[in-house]
N, C-alpha and C positions, 0 to 999 in steps of 0.2 A: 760389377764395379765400373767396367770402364762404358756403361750406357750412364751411369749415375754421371759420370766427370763431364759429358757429352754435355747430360742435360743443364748443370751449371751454367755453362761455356757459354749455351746456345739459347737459353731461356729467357726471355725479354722481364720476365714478371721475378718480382722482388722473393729471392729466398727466404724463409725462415730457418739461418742454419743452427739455431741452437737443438729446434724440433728436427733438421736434418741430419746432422751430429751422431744425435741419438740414435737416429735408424741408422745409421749406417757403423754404429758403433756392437750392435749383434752380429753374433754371426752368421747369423742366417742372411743379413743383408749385405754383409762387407767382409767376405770372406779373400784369404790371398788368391791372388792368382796361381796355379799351377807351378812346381819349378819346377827348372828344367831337372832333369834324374840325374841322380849321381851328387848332386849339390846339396838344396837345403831338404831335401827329404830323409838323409843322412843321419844317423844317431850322431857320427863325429860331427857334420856340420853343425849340427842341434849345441852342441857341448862348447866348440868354439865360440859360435853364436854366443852364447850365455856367458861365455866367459867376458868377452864385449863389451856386451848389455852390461854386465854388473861392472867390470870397470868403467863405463860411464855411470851409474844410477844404480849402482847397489851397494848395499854394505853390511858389513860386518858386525854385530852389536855385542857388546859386553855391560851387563847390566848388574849392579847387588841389587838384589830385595830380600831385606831382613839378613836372616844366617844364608840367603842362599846364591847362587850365579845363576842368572839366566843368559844364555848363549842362541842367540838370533839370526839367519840370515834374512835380509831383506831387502827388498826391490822396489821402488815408491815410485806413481805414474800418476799423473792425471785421473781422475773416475772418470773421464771421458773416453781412457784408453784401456780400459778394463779388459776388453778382448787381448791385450799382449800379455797381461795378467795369468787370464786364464789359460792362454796358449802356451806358458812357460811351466804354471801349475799341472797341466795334462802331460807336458813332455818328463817332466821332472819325475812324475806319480805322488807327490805331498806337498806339504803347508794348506795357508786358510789365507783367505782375499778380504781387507777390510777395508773398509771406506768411510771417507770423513770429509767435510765442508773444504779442508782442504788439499783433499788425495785421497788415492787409496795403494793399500802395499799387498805387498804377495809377503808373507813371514813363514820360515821354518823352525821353530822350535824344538822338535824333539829332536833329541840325542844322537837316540839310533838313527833316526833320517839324514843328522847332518853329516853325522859318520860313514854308513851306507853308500847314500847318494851324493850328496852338494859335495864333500871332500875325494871323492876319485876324480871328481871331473876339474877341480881347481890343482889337483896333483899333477894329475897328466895335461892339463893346458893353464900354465901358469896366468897369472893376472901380469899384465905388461904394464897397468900405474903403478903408482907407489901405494896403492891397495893391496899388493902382493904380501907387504910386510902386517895389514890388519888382517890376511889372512892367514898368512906364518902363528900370529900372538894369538886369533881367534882357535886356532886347531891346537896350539899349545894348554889354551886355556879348558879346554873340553878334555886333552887327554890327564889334566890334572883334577879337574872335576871329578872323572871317572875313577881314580884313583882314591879322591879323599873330599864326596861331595858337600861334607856337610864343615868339614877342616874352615875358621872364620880366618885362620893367618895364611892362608893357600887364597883363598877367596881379597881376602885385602894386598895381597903381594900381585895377584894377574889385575884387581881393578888400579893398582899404581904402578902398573908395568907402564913402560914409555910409549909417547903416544907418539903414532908415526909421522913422519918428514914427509910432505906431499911434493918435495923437490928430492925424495930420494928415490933412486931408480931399478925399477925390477930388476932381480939378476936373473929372469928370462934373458937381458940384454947383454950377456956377457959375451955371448958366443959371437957378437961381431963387433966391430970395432967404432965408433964415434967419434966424429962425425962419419956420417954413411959415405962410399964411395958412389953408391946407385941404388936402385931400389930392387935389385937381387939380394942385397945385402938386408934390406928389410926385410924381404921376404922369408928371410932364415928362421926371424922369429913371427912377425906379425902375418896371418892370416887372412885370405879374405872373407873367411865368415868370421871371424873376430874384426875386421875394417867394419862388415854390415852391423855388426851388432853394437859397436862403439857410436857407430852413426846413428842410426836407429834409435839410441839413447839420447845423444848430444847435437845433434845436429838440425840445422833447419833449412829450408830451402823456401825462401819467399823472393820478389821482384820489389826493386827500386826504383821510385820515379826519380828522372831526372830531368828536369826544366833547361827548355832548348829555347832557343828565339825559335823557331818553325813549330814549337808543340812539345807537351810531356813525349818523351818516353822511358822503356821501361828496359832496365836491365836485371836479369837474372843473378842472384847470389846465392853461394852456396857458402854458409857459415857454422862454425864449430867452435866453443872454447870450454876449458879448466882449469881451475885451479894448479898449477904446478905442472909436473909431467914433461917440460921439454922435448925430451927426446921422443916421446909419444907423439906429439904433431910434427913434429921433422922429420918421423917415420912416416906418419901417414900424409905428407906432403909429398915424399921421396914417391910414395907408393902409387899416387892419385897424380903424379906428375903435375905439378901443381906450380907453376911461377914464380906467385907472388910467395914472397917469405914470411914466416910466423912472426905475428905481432907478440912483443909481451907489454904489460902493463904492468909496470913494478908496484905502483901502492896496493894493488888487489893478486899480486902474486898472478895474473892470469896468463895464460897462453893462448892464443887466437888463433885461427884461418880464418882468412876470409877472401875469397875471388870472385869476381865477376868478368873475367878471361875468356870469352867465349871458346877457346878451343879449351882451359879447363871445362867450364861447362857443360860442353860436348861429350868431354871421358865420363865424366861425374853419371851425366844422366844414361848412358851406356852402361857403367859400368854396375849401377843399382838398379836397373831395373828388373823389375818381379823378384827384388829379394827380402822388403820390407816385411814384417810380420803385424803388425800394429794398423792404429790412424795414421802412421807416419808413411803408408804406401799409397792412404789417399792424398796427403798434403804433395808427394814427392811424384804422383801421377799426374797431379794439375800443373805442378810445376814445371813438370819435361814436358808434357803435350804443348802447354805452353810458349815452348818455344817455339813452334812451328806456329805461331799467333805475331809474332812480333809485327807484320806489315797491317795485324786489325785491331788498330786500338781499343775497340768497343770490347772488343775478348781477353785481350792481354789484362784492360784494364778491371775487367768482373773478377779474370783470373788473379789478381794483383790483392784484389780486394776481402775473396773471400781464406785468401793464403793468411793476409793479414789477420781475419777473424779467427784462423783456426790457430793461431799463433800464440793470442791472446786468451783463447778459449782454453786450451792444452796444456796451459800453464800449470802449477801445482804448489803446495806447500813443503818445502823441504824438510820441515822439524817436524811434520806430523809420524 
């Protein structure tokens, strides 16, 4: 991996990153780097991690078809980032990987799997959005299934049960108090392989030009937003010692970080490194080498460039 970031950097001749993408989207070509032991090599880290990811980019499905309930978990990425796909399908041991023009998801359907597996690990490491409660409804929904699968006033009473408050807040968060006094206090609930794995879903790390009289340059950002969730960014603001304060956006309900604070920058790119699982360890490895680029324009601005495309490239379909 890190000869592949070199070669970007250092390469005078025009990339073709869609064909680059691709190879380094196998894993044979763009595998993680080693972590350190004791961390993400972990079943608990593993479970944390997941728990993350899906509060950023997973969810919970409740579906009727005909007389019956289909009950879903699912996880929707890019088909460019199909490697975090597989790496969650492998840690997990089930579901099926599909792909479509505009994404592709990792889905667990069966029963016994979501009972088994997906529901121990959301018991014992709760969801810290307001996903916790379409996880509550979803497990509710299964253990009445089980009871009376084929019942149409069982099935019509769980699909007009209440649809959740994305401004209401996990009771993970009970155990401490709001607003936080320091990020000890977040620490109580939020993790750091549940920080890596919310990132690694939501987050992006590209460079900003900024037009000077003497010449562009570029600064470093490190940006995150959601729907809803307050106190989830003001936790991992507390956490990442972070300056600048959460923006919201009331017409779009959103919550933001976003800094370019060069001593945040600093923790950020310290604090993630070799713990990505995905394309998101290539995006966030050009970025932090990157910094040590800032007095050569020619590199920062390649590096500016192809951050940009992969940005663009990585995108996905959310209704798919």
């Amino acid at each position: 991996m890190i000869r592949h970031i070199y070669y970007i950097l250092k390469n005078p001749v025009k990339i073709n990153f869609t064909s680059f993408s691709r190879y380094l989207a196998t894993s044979k070509n763009c595998k993680p780097l080693p972590p350190k032991k004791n961390r993400s090599d972990s079943r608990d880290w593993f479970e944390k991690w997941l728990v993350g990811f899906t509060d950023g980019a997973g969810s919970f499905v409740i579906k009727g078809v005909g007389s019956h309930l289909i009950l879903s978990f699912e996880i929707m990425q890019s088909t460019r980032n199909l490697r975090i796909l597989h790496y969650i399908r492998r840690e997990i041991g089930c579901g099926k990987i599909y792909s479509h023009a505009g994404g592709s998801k990792l889905r667990i359907i069966n029963n016994k799997h979501l009972k088994d597996l997906i529901f121990p690990i959301f018991d014992q490491y709760p969801l810290l959005t307001s996903k916790y409660y379409d996880y509550i409804k979803f497990k509710k929904a299964l253990e009445m299934l089980n009871e009376s699968p084929t019942n149409k006033s069982i099935i019509s009473k769980v699909l007009k049960g209440d649809t959740s408050d994305v401004n209401a807040i996990s009771s993970a968060w009970n155990v401490v108090d709001y607003p936080f006094k320091s990020a000890e206090d977040v620490k109580l609930v939020m993790s750091r392989s549940w920080l890596v794995g919310f990132v690694e879903a939501k987050a992006s790390f590209f460079l900003k030009v900024i037009s000077c009289p003497e010449g562009d340059q570029y600064r470093h950002v490190f940006h995150m937003s959601q729907e809803g969730n307050k106190i989830v960014f003001e936790g991992i603001r507390s956490f990442l010692h972070i300056a600048t304060k959460v923006l919201y956006h009331e017409k779009e309900n959103i919550y933001e970080i976003t800094t370019t604070n060069s001593r945040a920058i600093d923790n950020i790119s310290r604090f993630f490194n070799h713990t990505f699982k995905g394309m998101k360890s290539l995006e966030f490895r050009i970025w932090a080498r990157s910094i040590n680029y800032k007095s050569n324009l020619n590199k920062i601005t390649k590096a500016a460039r192809i951050l940009a495309k992969m940005q663009a490239k990585f995108s996905y379909d959310k209704s798919f």
